[in-house]
C-alpha positions in Angstrom: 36.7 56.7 37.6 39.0 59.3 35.9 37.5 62.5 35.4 38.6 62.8 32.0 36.3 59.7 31.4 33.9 60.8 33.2 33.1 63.5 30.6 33.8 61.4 28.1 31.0 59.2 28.7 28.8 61.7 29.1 29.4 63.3 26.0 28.7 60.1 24.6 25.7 59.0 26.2 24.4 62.8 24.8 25.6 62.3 21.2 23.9 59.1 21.1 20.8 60.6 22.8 20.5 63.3 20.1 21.3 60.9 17.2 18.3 58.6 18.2 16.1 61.4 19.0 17.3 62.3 14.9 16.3 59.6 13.7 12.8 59.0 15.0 11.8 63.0 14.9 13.6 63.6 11.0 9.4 63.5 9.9 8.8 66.4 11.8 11.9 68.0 11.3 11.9 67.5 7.2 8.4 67.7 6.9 5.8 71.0 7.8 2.1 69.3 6.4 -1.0 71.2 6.6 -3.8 68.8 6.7 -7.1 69.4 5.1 -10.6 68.6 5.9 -12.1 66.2 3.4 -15.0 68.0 2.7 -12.5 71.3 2.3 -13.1 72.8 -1.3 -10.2 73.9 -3.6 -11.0 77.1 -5.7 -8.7 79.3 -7.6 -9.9 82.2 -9.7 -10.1 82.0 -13.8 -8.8 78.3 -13.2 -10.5 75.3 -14.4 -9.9 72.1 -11.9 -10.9 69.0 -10.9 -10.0 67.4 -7.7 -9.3 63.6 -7.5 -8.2 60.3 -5.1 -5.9 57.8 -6.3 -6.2 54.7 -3.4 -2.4 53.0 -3.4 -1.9 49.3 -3.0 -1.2 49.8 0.4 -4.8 51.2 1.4 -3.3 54.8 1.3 -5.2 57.8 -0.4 -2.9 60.1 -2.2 -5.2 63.5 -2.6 -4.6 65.9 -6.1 -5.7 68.5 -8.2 -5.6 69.0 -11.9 -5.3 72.2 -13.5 -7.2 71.8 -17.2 -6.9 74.0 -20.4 -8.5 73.6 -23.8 -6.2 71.8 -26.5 -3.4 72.0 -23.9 0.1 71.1 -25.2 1.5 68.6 -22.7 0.5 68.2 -19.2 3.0 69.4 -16.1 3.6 66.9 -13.2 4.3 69.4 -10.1 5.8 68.0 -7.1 5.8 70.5 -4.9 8.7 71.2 -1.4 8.0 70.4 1.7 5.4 72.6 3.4 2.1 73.5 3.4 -0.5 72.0 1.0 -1.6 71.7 -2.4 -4.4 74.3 -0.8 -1.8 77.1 -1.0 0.5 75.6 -3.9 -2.1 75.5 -6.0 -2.0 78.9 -7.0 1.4 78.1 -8.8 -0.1 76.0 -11.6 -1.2 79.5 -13.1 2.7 79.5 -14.4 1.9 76.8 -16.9 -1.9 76.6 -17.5 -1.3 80.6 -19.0 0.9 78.8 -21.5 -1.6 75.6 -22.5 -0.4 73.2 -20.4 -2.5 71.1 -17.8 -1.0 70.7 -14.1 -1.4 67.9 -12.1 -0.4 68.5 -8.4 -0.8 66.1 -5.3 0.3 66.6 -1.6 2.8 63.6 -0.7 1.2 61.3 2.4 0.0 62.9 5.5 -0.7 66.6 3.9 -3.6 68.4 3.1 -6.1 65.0 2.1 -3.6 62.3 1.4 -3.6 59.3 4.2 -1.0 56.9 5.1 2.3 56.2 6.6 5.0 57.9 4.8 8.4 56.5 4.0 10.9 57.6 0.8 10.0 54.3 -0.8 6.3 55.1 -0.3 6.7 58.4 -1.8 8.6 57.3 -5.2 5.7 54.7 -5.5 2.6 56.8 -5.0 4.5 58.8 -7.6 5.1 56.5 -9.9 1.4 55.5 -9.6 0.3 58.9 -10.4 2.9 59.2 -13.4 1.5 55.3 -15.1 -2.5 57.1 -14.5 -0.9 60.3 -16.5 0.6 57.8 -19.0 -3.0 56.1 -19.5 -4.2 59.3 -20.9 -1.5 61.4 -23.0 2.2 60.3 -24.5 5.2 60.4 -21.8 6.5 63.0 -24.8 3.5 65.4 -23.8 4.7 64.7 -20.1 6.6 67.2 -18.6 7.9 66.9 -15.0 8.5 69.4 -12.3 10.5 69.3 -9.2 10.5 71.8 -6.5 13.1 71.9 -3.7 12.2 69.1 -1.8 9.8 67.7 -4.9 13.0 68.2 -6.9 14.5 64.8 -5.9 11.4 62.9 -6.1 11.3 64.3 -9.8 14.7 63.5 -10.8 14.0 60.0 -9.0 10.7 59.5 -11.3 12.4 60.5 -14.4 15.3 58.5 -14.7 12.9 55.4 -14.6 10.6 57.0 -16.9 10.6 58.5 -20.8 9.0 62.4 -20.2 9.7 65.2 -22.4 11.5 67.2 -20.2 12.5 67.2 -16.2 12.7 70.9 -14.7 14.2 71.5 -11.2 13.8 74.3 -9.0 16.2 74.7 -6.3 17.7 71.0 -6.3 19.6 69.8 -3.8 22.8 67.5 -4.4 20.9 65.1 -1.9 19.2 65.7 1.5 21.6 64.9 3.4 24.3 67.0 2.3 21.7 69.7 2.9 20.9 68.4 6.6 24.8 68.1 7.2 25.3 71.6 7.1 23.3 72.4 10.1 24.4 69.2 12.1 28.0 68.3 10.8 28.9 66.6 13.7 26.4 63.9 13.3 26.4 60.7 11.5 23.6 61.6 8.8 24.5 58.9 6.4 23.5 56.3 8.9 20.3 58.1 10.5 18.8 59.8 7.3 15.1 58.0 6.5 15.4 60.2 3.8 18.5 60.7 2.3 17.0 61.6 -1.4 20.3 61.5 -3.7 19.6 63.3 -6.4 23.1 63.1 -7.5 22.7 59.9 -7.8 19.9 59.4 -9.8 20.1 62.3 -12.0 22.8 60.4 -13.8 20.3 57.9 -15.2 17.6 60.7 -16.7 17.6 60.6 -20.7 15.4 63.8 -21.6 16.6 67.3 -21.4 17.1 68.9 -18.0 16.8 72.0 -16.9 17.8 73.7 -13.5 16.2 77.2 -12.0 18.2 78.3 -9.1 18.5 81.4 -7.2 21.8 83.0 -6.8 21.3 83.9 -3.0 19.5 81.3 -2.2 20.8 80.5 1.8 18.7 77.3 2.3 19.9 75.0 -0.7 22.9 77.0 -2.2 23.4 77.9 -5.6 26.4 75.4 -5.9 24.3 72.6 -5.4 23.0 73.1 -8.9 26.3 74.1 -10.8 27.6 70.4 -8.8 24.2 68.8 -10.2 25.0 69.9 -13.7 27.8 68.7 -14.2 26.9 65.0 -13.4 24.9 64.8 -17.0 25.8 67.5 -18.7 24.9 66.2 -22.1 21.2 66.8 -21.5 21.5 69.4 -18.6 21.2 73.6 -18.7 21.4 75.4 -16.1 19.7 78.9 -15.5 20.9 81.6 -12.7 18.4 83.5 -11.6 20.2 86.6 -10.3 19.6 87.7 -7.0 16.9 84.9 -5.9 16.0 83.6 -3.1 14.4 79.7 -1.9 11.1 80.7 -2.2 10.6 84.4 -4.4 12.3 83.0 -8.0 8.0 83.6 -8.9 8.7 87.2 -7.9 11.5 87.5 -10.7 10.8 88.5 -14.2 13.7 86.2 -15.7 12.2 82.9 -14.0 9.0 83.7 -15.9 11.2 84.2 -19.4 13.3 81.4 -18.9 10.2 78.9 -17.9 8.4 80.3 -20.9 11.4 79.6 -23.2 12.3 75.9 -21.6 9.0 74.7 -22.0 8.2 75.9 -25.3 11.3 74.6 -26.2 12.0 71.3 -28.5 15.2 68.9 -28.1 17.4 70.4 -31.6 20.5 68.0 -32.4 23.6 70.1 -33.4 25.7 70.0 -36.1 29.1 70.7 -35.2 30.8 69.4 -38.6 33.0 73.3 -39.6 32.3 75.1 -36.2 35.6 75.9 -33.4 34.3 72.6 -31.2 37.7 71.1 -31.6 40.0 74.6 -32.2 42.0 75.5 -28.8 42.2 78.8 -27.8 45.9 79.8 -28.7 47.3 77.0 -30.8 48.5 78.1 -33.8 46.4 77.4 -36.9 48.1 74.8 -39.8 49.1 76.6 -43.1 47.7 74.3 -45.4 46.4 75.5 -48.5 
C-alpha cells in the first residue's frame, strides 16, 4: 500500500471516529444540568413562589417554579440557557416580578427535578405544554415570552406557533449549529447536529413584536448573530446593543435594566407615516411645485 494512502486512511478512519463520538456525546457537550433532589426546597428572599409538576404524555415530569405578584400585568415565560438549574436561575425572575409581572420558569428534561429522555422535539413539546397550561389561565396578550441563549431558540420556536404579546431574546444565536461550527469547522455539523435549533428559521414566522438584548463583546454567541437575526423580520423586530456586554453579565449593566423596563412596559403603536421623509432620498432634489 502507498504511503500516501496509508495516511490517508487513517485520517479518515479518525475523522469518522470523532464525528460518531459527536454525535452520541453532543448531550453532554451542549448540555451542563444540575440535578436536584426531589425533596430539595426552592426559596428566594422577598419572593412569592409556588413550585409545580406538569407529567408529559410521554410519562416525563417537567419540574417549574412560578414567581407570583399581586394584580400582576402579564405573566413572563422564562426559558433559561443551558446550565445549571432553575435552583440558581431562579434568582433572575426578580427582573420582572419588581415590575408586576409573574414568572414562570422550568428546567428542560434531565435538570434540576425534571425526568425523561431529552430530544429537540421533546423539548418544543413540554414547552408547548407549559405555554397551553399558561393559556388556560390568562390571555396569550398578557403572555410574554423570554428566551435566553440557549432558551432563546426554544422561545422563538414557541412563538411563531403561538399568539404572545411579545417574544424577548437574550443573546440569540442564528442557530446552534452555526455556533457549534465555529469551534469544529472541519466537521459535518449539518448531518450530526441532534440539535441544530434554527432560529433563523423560525423567527420568520413570529407575528408579535420582537425584541433582541445582546452584548457587544459577547465571545460565545457574537453580537452579529443578532444584527443577522434582525434583519430576517424586521417589521416586528428591535434590536438593543448593550455596550460592552458580555454572555452572561448583561444583569450587571444598568442599560439592560432600562431597556427591559421600557420593552415590557411597552405597547405595539401603529405609525402614521402619511407627511413624514419615509419616501424623500437623501440628495435628490426636491420638485418646485407650488
Amino acid at each position: 500500500m502507498p504511503h500516501w494512502l496509508y495516511i490517508t486512511l487513517i485520517i479518515l478512519t479518525v475523522y469518522v471516529v470523532i464525528s460518531i463520538l459527536l454525535y452520541y456525546l453532543q448531550d453532554y457537550l451542549l448540555f451542563k444540568p444540575e440535578k436536584l433532589p426531589k425533596d430539595f426546597e426552592f426559596y428566594y428572599e422577598n419572593q412569592q413562589v409556588e413550585e409545580y409538576n406538569l407529567t408529559t404524555t410521554d410519562g416525563a415530569i417537567i419540574n417549574g417554579l412560578h414567581f407570583k405578584v399581586e394584580n400582576p400585568k402579564g405573566i413572563v415565560l422564562y426559558l433559561k440557557g443551558n446550565s445549571k438549574s432553575i435552583k440558581g436561575w431562579g434568582k433572575f425572575a426578580v427582573d420582572f416580578t419588581r415590575h408586576q409581572f409573574e414568572v414562570i420558569m422550568l428546567d428542560y428534561r434531565g435538570f434540576g427535578k425534571s425526568t425523561g429522555r431529552r430530544t429537540q422535539k421533546a423539548i418544543h413539546n413540554d414547552l408547548q405544554l407549559v405555554y397551553d397550561k399558561i393559556k388556560e389561565r390568562v390571555l396569550e396578550r398578557y403572555i410574554i415570552l423570554y428566551g435566553r441563549s440557549l432558551g432563546s431558540g426554544f422561545a422563538t420556536k414557541l412563538a411563531s406557533l403561538n399568539h404572545p404579546r411579545m417574544l424577548i431574546l437574550d443573546a440569540p444565536y442564528y442557530s446552534l449549529t452555526k455556533v457549534t461550527a465555529r469551534y469544529m469547522p472541519f466537521m459535518p455539523l449539518s448531518l450530526l447536529m441532534k440539535y441544530p435549533l434554527p432560529t433563523y428559521k423560525w423567527i420568520k414566522y413570529v407575528k408579535c413584536p420582537i425584541h433582541i438584548l445582546h452584548g457587544t463583546k459577547d465571545k460565545l454567541i457574537p453580537f452579529k448573530s443578532s444584527i443577522k437575526l434582525s434583519q430576517l423580520n424586521p417589521k416586528n423586530t428591535r434590536l438593543y446593543a448593550v455596550i460592552g456586554g458580555g454572555h452572561k453579565n448583561l444583569n450587571q449593566f444598568e442599560s439592560y435594566h432600562k431597556m427591559l423596563s421600557e420593552i415590557i412596559h411597552s405597547t405595539k403603536v401603529k405609525i402614521d407615516l402619511e407627511g413624514s421623509s419615509f419616501k424623500v432620498e437623501h440628495g435628490k432634489k426636491a420638485s418646485n411645485n407650488v
